[in-house]
Backbone bond lengths (Angstrom), bond angles and torsions (degrees), N, CA, C in turn:
res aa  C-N    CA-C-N  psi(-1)  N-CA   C-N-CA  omega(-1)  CA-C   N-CA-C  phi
1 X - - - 1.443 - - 1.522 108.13 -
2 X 1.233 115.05 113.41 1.596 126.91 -177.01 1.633 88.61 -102.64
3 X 1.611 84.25 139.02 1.905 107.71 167.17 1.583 93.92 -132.20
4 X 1.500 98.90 154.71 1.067 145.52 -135.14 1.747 106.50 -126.30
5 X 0.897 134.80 76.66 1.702 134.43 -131.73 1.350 97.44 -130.29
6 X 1.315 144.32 126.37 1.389 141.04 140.76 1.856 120.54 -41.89
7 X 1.966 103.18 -41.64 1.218 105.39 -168.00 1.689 86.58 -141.40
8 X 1.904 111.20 129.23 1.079 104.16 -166.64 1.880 105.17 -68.42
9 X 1.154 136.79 -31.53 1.077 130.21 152.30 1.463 140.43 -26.19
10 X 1.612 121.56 -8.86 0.995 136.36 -147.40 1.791 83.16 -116.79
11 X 1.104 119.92 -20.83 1.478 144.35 147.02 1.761 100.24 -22.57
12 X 1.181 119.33 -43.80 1.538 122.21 -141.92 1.576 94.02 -122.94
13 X 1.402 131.85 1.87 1.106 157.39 164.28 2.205 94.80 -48.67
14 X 1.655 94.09 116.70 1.545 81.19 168.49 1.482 120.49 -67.99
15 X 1.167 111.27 -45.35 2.034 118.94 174.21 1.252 109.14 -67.28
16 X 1.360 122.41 15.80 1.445 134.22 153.33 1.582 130.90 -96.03
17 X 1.480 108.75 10.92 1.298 104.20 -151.90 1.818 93.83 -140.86
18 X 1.135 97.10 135.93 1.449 109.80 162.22 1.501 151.16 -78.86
19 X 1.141 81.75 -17.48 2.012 111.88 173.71 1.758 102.57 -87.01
20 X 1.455 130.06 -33.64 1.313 130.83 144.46 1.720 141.21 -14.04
21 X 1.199 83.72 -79.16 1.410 109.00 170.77 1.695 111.79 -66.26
22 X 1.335 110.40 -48.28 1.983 112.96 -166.66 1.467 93.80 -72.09
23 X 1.928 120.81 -27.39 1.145 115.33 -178.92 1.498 127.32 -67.74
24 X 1.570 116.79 -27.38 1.379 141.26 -177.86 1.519 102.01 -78.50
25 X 1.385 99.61 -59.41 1.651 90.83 -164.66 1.870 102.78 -73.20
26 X 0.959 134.21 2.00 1.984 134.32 156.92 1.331 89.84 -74.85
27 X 1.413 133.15 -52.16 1.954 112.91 -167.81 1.389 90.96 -62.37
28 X 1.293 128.09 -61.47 1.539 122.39 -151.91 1.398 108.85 -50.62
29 X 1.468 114.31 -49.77 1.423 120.19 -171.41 1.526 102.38 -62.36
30 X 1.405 127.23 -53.12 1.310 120.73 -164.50 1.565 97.50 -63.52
31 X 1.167 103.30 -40.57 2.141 93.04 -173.13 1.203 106.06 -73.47
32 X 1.510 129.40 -14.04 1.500 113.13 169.58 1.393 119.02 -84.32
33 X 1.221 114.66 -9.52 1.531 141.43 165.74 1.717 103.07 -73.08
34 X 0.923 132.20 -9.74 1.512 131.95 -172.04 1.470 100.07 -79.80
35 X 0.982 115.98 -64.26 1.700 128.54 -163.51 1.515 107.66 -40.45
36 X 1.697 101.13 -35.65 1.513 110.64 -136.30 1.500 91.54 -104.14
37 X 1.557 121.71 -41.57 1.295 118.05 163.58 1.552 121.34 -73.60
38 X 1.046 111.69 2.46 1.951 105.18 -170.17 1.680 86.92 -80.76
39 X 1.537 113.74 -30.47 1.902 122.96 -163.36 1.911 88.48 -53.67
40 X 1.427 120.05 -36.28 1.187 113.02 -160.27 1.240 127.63 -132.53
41 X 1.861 110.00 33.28 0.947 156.22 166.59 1.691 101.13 52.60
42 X 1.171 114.68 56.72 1.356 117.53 160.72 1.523 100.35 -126.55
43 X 1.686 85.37 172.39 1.600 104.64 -178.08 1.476 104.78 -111.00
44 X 1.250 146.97 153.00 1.513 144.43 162.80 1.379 132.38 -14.20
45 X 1.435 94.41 -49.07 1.610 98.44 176.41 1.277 107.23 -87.77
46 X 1.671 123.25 -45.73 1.699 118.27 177.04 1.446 97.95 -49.49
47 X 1.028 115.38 -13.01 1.963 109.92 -172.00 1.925 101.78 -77.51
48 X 1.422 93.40 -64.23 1.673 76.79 174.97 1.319 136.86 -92.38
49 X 1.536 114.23 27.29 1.304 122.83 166.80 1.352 104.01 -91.65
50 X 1.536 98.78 -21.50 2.172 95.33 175.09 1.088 114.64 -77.66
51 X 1.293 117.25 -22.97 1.608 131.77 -176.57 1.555 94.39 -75.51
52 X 1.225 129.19 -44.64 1.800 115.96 -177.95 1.728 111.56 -58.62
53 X 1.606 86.94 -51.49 1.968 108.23 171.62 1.687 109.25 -31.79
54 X 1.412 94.02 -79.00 1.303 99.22 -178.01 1.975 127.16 -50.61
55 X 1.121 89.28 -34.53 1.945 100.17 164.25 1.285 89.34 -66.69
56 X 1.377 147.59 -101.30 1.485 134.83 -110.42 1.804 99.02 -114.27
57 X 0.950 112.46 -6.24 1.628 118.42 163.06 1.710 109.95 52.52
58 X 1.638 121.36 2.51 1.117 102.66 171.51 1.478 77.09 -164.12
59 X 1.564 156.97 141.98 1.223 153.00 165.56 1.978 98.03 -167.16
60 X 1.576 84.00 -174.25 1.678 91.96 178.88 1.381 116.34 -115.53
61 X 1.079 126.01 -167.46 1.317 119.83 -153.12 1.984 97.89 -104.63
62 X 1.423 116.95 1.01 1.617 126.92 156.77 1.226 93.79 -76.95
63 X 1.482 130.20 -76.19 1.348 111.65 -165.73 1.160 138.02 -35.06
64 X 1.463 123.92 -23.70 1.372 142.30 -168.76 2.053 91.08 -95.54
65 X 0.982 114.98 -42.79 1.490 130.28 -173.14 1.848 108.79 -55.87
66 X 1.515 93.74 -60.86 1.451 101.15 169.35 1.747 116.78 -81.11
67 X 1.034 126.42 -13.95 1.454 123.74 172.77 1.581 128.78 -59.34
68 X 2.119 75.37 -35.37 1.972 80.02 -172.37 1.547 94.48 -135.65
69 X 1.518 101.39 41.99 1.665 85.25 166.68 1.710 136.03 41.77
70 X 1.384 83.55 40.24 1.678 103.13 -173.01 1.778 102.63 -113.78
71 X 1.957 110.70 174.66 1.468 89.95 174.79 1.378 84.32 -119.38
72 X 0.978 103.52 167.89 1.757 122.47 169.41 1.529 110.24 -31.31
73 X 1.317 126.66 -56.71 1.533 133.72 -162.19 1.302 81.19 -60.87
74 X 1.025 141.73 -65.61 1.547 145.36 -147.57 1.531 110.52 -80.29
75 X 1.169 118.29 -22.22 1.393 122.05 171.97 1.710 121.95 -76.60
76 X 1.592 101.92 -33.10 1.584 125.46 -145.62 1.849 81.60 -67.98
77 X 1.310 106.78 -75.41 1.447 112.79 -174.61 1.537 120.98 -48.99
78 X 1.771 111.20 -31.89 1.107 79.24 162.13 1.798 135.48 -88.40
79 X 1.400 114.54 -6.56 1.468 102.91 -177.16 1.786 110.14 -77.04
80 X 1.268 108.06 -14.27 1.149 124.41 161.04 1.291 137.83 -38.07
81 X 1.739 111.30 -59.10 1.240 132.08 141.06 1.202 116.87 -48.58
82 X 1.482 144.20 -40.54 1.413 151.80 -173.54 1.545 99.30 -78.37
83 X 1.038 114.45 -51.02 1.770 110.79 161.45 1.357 117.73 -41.12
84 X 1.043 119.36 -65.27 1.457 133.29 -173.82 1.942 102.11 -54.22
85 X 0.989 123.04 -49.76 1.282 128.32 -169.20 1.629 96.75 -76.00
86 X 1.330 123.13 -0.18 1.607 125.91 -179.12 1.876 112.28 72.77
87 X 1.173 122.27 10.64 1.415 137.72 172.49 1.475 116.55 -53.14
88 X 1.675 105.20 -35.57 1.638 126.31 -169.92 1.141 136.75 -145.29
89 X 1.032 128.40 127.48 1.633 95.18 167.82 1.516 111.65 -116.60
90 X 1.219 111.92 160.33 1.865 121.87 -174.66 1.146 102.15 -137.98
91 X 1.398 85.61 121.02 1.824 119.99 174.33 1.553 120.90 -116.74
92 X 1.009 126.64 132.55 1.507 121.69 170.81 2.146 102.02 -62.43
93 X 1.576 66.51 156.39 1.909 86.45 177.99 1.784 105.53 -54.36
94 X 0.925 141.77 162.93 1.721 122.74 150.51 1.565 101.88 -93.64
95 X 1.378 105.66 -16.12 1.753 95.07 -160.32 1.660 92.71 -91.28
96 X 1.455 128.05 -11.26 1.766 116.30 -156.87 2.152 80.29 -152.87
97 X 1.020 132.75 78.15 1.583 118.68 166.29 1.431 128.29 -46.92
98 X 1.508 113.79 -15.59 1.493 102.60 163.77 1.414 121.82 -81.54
99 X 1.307 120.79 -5.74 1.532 139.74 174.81 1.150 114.70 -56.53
100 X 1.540 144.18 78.39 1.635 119.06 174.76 1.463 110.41 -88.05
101 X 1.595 99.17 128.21 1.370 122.45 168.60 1.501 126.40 -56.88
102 X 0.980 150.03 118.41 1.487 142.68 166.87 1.899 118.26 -97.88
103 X 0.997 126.13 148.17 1.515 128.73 -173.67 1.634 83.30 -159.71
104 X 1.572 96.29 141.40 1.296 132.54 153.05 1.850 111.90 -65.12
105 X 1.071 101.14 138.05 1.607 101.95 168.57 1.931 106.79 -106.20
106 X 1.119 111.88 -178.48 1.303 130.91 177.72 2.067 88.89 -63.69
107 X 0.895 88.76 -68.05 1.854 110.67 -174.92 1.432 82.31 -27.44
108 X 1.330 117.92 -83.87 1.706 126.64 -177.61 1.567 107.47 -27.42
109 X 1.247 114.60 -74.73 1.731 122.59 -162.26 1.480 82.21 -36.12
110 X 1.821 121.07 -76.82 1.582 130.13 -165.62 1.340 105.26 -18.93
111 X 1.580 116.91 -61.17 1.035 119.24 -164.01 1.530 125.90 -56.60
112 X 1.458 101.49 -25.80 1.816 123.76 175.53 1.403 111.02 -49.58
113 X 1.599 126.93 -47.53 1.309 169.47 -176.12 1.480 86.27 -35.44
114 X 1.685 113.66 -82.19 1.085 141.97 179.10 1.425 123.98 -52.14
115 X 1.162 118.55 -48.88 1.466 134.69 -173.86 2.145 102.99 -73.98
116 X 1.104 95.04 -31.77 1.672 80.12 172.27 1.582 139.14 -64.78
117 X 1.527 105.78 -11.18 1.457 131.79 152.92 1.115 105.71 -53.41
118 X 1.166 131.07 -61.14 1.433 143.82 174.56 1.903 101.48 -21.64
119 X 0.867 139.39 -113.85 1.482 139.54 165.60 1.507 116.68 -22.54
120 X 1.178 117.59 -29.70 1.405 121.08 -169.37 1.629 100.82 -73.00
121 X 1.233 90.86 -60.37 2.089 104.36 167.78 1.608 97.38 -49.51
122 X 0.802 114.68 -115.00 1.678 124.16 176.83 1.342 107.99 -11.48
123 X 1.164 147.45 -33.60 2.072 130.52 155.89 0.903 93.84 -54.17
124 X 1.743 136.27 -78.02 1.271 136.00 -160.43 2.032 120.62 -41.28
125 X 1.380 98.73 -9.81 1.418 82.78 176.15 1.173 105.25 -139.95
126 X 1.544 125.76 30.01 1.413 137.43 -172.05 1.737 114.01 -79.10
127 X 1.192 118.75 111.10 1.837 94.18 178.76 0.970 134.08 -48.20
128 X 1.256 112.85 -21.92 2.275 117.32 -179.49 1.402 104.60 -101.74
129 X 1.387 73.73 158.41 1.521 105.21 -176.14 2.333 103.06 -76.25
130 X 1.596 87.45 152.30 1.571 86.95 -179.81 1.415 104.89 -49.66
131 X 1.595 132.84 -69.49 1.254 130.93 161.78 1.646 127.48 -7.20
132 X 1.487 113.36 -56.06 1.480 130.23 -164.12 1.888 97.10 -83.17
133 X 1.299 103.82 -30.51 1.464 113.27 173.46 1.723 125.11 -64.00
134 X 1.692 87.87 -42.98 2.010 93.18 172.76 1.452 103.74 -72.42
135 X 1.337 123.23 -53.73 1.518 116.31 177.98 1.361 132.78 -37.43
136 X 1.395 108.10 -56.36 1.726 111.15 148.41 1.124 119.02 -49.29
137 X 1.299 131.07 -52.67 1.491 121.33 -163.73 1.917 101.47 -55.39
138 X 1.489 93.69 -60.30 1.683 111.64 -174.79 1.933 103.77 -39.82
139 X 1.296 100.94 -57.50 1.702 108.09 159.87 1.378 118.53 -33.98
140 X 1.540 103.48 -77.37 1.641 101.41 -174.89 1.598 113.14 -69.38
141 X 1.436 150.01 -8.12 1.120 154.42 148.52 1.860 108.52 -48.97
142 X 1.275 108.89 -55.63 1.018 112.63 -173.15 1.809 123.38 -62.29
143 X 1.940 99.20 -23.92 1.560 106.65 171.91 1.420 105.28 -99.83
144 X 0.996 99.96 -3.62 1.996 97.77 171.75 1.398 110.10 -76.37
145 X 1.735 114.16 -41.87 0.978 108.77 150.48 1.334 167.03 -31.31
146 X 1.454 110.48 -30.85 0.984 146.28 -159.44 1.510 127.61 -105.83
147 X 1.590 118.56 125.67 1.177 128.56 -153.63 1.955 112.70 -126.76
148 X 0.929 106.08 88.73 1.631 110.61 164.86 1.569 101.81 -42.16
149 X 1.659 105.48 122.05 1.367 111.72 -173.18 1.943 89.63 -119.31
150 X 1.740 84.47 128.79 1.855 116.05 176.30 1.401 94.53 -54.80
């Protein structure tokens, strides 16, 4: 992406910048996401680690790592907390002990029940259109993708 600058400093311009804006609109979304998950006593991220849960209903604690582009330290505490709330339980592998196991509980599925409001609320007050929504997504997939090569 080439810009087009009168003054190369103008480079350093915040309403010049693209990492700005993608950065604002993730707070906005997650805080408009607040309201809707507090109803079902999760937090944002316990939200889409339930969303991996609920897809694969029995996985390890990489799967959840590589799903959402998280690292382990940051994951550990939360399935932890999701344990505690009865969402999961975590077991070591028997066949590999550095392996932690994850399983959905009944408690969890319930919680699925509930949590589909979750999005249902949140379309209803989304500014884009379904259309304007895949385009971004396809967009932001495509810079998630994406690797600045040394």
């Amino acid at each position: 992406m080439k810009t087009e600058t009168k003054n190369k400093y103008d480079l350093l311009l915040l309403k010049n910048q693209l990492c700005f804006p993608m950065y604002s609109a993730t707070n906005t979304i997650v805080n408009n996401y607040r309201p809707l998950l507090k109803k079902i006593d999760l937090t944002y991220t316990q939200y889409i680690v339930m969303m991996v849960v609920w897809e694969k209903k029995i996985l390890n604690e990489k799967d959840i790592v590589n799903a959402l582009f998280l690292k382990s330290n940051t994951i550990t505490p939360l399935i932890k907390k999701l344990e505690k709330k009865g969402y999961i339980t975590i077991k070591k592998d028997l066949k590999d002990r550095r392996n932690i196991i994850i399983e959905i509980t009944k408690k969890g599925e319930e919680l699925k029940k509930k949590a589909i409001e979750v999005p249902i609320k949140y379309g209803e007050h989304f500014p884009l259109t379904k259309k304007e929504v895949e385009v971004l997504k396809k967009m932001l997939n495509k810079i998630v993708n994406w690797k600045i090569s040394k």
